[in-house]
matplotlib code that plots the C-alpha trace (Angstrom):
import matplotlib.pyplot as plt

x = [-25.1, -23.3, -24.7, -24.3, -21.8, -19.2, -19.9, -18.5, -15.4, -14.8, -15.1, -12.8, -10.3, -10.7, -9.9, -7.0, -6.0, -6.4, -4.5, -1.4, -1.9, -1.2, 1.4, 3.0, 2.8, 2.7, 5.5, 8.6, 7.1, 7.2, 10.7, 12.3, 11.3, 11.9, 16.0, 15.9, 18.6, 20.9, 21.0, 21.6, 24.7, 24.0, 21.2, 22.0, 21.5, 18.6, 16.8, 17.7, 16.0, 13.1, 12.3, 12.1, 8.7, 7.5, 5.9, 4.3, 3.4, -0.1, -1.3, -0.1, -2.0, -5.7, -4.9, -5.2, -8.1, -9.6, -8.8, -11.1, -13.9, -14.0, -14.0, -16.9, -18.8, -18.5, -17.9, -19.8, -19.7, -15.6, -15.0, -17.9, -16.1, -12.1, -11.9, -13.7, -11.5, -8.6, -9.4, -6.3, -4.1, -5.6, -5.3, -1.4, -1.2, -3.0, -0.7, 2.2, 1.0, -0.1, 3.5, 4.9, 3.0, 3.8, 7.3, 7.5, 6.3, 8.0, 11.5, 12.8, 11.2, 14.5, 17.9, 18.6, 20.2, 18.3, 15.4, 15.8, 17.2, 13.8, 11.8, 14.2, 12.9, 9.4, 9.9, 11.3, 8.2, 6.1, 7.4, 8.4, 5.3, 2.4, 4.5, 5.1, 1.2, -0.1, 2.1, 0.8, -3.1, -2.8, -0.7, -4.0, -5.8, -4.4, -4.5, -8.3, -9.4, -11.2, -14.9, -18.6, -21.9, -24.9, -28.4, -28.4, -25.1, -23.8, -19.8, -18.4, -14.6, -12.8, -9.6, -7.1, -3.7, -1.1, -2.8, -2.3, 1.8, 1.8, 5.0, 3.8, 1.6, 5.4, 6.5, 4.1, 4.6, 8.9, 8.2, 6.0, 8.7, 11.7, 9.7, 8.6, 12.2, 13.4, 10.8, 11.8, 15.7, 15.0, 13.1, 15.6, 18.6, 16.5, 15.5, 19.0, 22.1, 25.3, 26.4, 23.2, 22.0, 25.1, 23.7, 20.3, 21.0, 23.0, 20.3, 17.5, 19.6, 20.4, 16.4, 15.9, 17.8, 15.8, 12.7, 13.6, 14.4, 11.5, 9.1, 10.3, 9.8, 6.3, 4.9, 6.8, 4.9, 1.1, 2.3, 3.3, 1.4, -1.0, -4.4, -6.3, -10.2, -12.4, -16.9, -17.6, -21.3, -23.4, -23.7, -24.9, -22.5, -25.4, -27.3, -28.2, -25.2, -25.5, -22.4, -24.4, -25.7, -22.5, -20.0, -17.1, -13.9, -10.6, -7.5, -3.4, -2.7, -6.1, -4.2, -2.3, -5.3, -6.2, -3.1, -3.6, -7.5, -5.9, -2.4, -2.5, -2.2, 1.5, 2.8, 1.6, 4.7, 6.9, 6.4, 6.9, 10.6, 11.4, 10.5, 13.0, 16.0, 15.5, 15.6, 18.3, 20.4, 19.7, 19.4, 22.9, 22.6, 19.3, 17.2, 14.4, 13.8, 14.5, 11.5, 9.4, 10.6, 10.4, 6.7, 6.2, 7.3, 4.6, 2.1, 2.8, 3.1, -0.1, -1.7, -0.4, -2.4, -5.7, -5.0, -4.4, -7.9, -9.7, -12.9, -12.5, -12.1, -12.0, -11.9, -13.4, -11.2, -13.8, -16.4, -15.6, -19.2, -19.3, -16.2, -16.7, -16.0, -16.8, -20.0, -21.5, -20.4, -21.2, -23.7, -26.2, -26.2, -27.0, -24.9, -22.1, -23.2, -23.1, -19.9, -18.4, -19.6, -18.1, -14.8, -14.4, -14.9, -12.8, -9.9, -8.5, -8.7, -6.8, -4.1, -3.6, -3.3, -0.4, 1.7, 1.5, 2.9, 5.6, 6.6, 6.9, 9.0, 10.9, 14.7, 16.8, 17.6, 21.2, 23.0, 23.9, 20.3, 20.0, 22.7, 21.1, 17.7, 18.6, 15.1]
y = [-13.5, -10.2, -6.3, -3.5, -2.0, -5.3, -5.6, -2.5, -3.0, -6.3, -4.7, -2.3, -4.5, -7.0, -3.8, -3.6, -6.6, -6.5, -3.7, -5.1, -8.0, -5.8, -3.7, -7.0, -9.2, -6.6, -4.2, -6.5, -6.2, -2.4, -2.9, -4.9, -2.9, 0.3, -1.1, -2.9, -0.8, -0.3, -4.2, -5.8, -4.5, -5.8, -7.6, -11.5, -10.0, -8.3, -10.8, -12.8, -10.4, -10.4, -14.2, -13.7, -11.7, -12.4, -15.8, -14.1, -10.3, -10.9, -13.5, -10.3, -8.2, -10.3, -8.0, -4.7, -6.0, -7.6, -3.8, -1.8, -4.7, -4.3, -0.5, -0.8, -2.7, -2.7, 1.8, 2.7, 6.3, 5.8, 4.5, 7.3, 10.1, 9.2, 7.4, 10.1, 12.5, 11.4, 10.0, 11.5, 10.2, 6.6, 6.8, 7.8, 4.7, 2.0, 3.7, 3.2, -0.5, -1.6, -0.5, -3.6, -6.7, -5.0, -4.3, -8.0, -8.9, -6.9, -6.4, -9.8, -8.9, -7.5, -7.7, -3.8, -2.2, 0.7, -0.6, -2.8, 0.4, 2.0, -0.7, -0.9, 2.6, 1.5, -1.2, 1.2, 3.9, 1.1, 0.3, 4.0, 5.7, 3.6, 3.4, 7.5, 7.8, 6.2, 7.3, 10.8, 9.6, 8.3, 11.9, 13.6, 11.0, 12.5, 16.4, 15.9, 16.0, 18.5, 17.3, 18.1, 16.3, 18.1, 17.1, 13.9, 12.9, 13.5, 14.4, 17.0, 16.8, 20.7, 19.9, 19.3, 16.4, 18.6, 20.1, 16.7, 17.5, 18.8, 19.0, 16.3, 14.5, 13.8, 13.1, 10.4, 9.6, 8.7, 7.0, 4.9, 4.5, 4.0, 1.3, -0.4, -0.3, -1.8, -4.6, -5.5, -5.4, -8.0, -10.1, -9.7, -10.6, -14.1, -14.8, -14.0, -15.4, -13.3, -10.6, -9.3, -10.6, -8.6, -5.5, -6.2, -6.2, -3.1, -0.8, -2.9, -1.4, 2.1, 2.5, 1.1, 3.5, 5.9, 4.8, 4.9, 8.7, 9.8, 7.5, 9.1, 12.6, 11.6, 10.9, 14.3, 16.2, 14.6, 15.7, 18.6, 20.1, 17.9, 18.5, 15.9, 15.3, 14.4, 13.6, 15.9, 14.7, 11.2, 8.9, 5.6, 2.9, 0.9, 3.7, 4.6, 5.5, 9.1, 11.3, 14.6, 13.6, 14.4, 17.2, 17.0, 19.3, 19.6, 20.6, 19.7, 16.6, 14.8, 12.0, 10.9, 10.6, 7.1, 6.0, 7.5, 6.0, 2.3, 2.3, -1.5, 0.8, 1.9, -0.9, -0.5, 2.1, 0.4, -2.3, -0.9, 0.7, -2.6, -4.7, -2.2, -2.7, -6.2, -5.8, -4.2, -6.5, -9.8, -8.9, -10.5, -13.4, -14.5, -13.4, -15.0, -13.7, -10.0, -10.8, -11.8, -8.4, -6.2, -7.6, -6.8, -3.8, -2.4, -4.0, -1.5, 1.5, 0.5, 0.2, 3.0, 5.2, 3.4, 3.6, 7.0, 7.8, 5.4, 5.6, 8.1, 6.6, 9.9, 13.5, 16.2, 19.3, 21.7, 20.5, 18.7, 17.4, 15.8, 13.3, 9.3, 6.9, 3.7, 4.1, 6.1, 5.6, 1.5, -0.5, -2.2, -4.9, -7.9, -6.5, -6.7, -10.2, -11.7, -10.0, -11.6, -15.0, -15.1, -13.9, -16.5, -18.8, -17.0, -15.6, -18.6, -20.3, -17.1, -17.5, -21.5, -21.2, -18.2, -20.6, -23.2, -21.0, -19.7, -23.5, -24.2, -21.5, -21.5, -21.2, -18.6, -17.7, -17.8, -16.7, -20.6, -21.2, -18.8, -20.1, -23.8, -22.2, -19.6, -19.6]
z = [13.7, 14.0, 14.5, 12.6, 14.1, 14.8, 10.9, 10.4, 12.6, 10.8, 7.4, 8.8, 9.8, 6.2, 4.4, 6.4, 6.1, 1.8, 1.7, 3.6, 1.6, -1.4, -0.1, 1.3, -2.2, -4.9, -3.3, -3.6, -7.6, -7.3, -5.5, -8.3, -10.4, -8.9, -8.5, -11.2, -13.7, -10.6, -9.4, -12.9, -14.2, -17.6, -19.9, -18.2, -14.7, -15.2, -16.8, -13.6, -11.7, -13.8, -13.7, -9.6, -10.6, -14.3, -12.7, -10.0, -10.2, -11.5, -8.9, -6.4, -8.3, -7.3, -3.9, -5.5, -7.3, -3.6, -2.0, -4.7, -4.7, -0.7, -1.1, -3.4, -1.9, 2.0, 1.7, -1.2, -0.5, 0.1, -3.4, -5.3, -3.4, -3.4, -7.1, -8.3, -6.5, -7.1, -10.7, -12.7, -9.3, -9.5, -13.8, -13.5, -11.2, -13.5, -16.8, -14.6, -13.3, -17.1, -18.1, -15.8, -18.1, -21.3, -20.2, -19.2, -22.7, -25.0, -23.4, -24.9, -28.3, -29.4, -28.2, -29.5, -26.6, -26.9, -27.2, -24.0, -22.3, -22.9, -21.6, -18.6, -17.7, -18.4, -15.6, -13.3, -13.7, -13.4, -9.9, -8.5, -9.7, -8.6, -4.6, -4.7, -5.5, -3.2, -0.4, -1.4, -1.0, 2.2, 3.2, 1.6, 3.5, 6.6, 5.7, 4.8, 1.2, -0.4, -0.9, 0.3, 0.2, -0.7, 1.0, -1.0, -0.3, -3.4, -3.4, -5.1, -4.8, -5.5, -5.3, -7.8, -9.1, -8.3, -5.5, -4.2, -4.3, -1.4, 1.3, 3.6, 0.9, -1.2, 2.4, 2.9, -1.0, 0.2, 2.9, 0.3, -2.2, 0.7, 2.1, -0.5, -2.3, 1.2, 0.6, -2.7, -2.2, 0.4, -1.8, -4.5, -2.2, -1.0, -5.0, -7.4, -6.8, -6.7, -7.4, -7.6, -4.0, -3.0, -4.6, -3.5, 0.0, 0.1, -1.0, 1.2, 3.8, 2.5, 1.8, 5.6, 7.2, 4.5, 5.6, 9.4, 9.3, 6.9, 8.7, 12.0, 10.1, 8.8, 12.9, 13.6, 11.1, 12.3, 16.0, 15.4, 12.1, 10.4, 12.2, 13.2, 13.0, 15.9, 16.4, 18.8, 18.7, 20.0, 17.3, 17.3, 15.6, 14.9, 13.4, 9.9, 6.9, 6.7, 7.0, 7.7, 11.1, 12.9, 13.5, 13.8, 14.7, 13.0, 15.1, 15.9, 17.5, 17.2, 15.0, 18.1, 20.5, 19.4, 20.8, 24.5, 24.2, 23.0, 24.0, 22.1, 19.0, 20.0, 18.5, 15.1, 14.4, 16.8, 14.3, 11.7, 12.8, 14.3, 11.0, 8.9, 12.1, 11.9, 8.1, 7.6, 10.1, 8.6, 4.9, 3.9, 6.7, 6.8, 4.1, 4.2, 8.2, 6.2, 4.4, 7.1, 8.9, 6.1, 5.5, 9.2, 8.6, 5.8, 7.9, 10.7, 8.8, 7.4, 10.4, 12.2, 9.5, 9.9, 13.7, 13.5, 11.4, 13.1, 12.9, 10.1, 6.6, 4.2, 6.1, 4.6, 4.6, 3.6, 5.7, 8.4, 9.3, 5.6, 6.5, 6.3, 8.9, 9.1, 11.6, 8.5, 5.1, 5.0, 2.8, 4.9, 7.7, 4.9, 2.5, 5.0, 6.5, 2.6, 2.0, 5.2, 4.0, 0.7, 1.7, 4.7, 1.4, -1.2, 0.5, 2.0, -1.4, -2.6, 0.7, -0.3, -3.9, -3.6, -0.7, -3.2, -5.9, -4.1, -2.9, -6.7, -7.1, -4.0, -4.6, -6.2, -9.9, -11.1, -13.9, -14.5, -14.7, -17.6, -19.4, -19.4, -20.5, -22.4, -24.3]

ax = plt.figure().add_subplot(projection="3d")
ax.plot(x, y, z, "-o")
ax.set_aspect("equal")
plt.show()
C-alpha cells in the first residue's frame, strides 16, 4: 500500500499533527491557568474561570497521551534516547501537570483563604511550568542534545537538567510560555463573561506582542548562532533503521536551508506571526475568530521547528553521525502500516467525540450562573 520511506513521511507528519493537537487543546488549560490569579480578582471570578476548563482539561490531555504513544511506537529509538535524557525535565513536567486535577479537586474543599491562595499557585505552576519546559526541549532540540550510540545503538545521554537552562533553550522555553498564555487569554475572553473577558483579552494581547518580539528573536538566534545539522552522505530513505550509517556535519545557518530547498515551508512562521496579529486585533471583537488565529498560530510555530529539523528528529551534539531522523530511527514498514491503520480508525473517533463536547458546552460562564448553582 505504501513504502517505507512515504511511511515514514506520514508518521512524520501524524506526529506533527498530535503534537499541535496538544499544544492547540491542552494550552488554553496551561493558559488559564498560567493567568489564572491575575484574571479573577477574587474567589467568585476565579471559580468562573475554572468551570471554562474543569469539564474539559482531561479529554485535552488524550493528545499528550496520543504524542508519547506515537513517539513510542512509530521512533522507538526517539522515545529510549530523549525520555531517558531528559527524564528529570519530562518528571518536573508530569509533577507540574498532576498538580492541575488535584488542584481542581481540592481547591473547593475549604473555603480558608489561605488555603485556596495556595492551591491558586498550584494552578498557576501547573500551567507555567509544563509550557516553559517544553519550550526549553525543543531549544535543546535545536542546539543538539548531548547523547551517543554505541555499536549496538544503545544511547547514553551525558548531559545534565540544568544544563538544559541554557540562553536560547529559556529563549525557546518564553516563546512557549508567551504563546501559550496568548492562547489561553483568548480562550478565556470567548468562555467568562465580564469583567474577566475584559481582563482576559488585555493580557492575550500584551503576551502577543510578547510572543511577536521573542518569536522574532528566537528565528534571529537559529540564523545567526544556533548551528544547524546537515547528511552529508547518500542514504537511502527506504533503507534499513540504523543511525550509524550516515555523517553528518554541524555548522551556522544549516536550520534555514530547508526553507530555500521548499520555499512552501516559509509559511510556517509567517503563520505563526500572522495568527498572534490577527489575535491580538480581534480578541475583544471577535473572539472566537481570536481562537481560531491564536490556534493557527501554535500550529506554525510548531511547524516552523519540524521544518527547520526536517528530516532530523533528535541531533546529537556530541556526535553528529549518531543523530535520528526520521529515514533512520523508525520501527519497521508493518509496524508503521498497522499503526497507520488504527489511527485512520481511532483518531477521528477522538476529533468527533471532542466537537461534540465542546457543542455541549458551548457558551460562556457568568458570575450569574454561579450564583443560581452555587453548589
Amino acid at each position: 500500500m505504501f513504502d517505507y520511506e512515504t511511511l515514514r513521511i506520514v508518521w512524520w507528519l501524524l506526529l506533527g499533527v498530535l503534537l499541535i493537537g496538544f499544544a492547540v487543546m491542552d494550552g488554553f488549560d496551561l493558559g488559564v491557568g498560567m493567568l489564572f490569579r491575575w484574571l479573577g480578582r477574587n474567589d467568585e471570578e476565579r471559580r468562573a474561570l475554572l468551570e471554562t476548563i474543569e469539564p474539559v482539561w482531561e479529554g485535552n490531555q488524550v493528545w499528550f497521551i496520543l504524542g508519547g504513544g506515537a513517539i513510542f511506537a512509530a521512533w522507538p529509538p526517539l522515545y529510549a534516547t530523549s525520555f531517558s535524557g531528559f527524564y528529570v525535565a519530562m518528571f518536573v513536567i508530569l509533577a507540574a501537570l498532576i498538580l492541575r486535577p488535584v488542584g481542581f479537586m481540592f481547591r473547593n474543599k475549604l473555603t480558608h483563604a489561605r488555603w485556596r491562595q495556595s492551591w491558586d499557585w498550584a494552578l498557576f505552576a501547573g500551567g507555567f511550568v509544563p509550557a516553559l519546559v517544553f519550550g526549553v526541549a525543543i531549544g535543546n532540540v535545536l542546539l543538539g542534545v548531548p547523547f551517543r550510540l554505541d555499536d549496538e545503538l544503545r544511547a547514553a545521554y551525558q548531559g545534565g537538567f540544568f544544563g538544559l537552562l541554557n540562553p536560547f533553550g529559556l529563549l525557546c522555553g518564553l516563546v512557549s510560555v508567551a504563546m501559550l498564555t496568548m492562547h489561553g487569554g483568548v480562550y478565556a475572553s470567548l468562555k467568562v463573561g465580564d469583567p474577566m473577558s475584559a481582563r482576559a483579552a488585555r493580557a492575550a494581547r500584551v503576551a502577543a506582542i510578547a510572543y511577536i518580539a521573542l518569536f522574532a528573536l528566537g528565528g534571529i538566534a537559529v540564523a545567526a548562532w544556533v548551528d544547524g545539522y546537515r547528511i552529508t552522505t547518500a542514504f537511502d530513505p527506504g533503507g534499513p533503521s540504523n543511525p550509524l550509517r550516515k555523517e553528518v556535519v554541524r555548522e551556522a545557518g544549516l536550520w534555514l536551508v530547508n526553507y530555500s530547498r521548499y520555499p512552501w515551508m516559509i509559511a510556517a512562521p509567517v503563520i505563526g506571526f500572522l495568527g498572534a496579529a490577527t489575535a491580538f486585533v480581534t480578541v475583544r471583537t471577535r473572539p472566537g475568530l481570536a481562537f481560531l488565529a491564536s490556534a493557527c498560530s501554535l500550529a506554525g510555530t510548531i511547524c516552523t521547528a519540524g521544518f527547520s529539523l526536517f528530516p532530523f528528529l533528535l541531533p546529537s551534539s556530541l556526535a553528529p553521525d549518531a543523530s535520528l531522523t526520521i529515514w533512520d530511527a523508525s520501527s519497521s514498514r508493518t509496524t508503521l502500516l498497522i499503526m497507520l491503520v488504527v489511527t485512520l480508525i481511532f483518531v477521528p473517533i477522538v476529533v468527533v467525540y471532542t466537537t461534540w463536547v465542546f457543542r455541549v458546552l458551548k457558551g460562556k460562564v457568568t458570575l450569574e450562573q454561579l450564583h443560581k448553582g452555587a453548589h
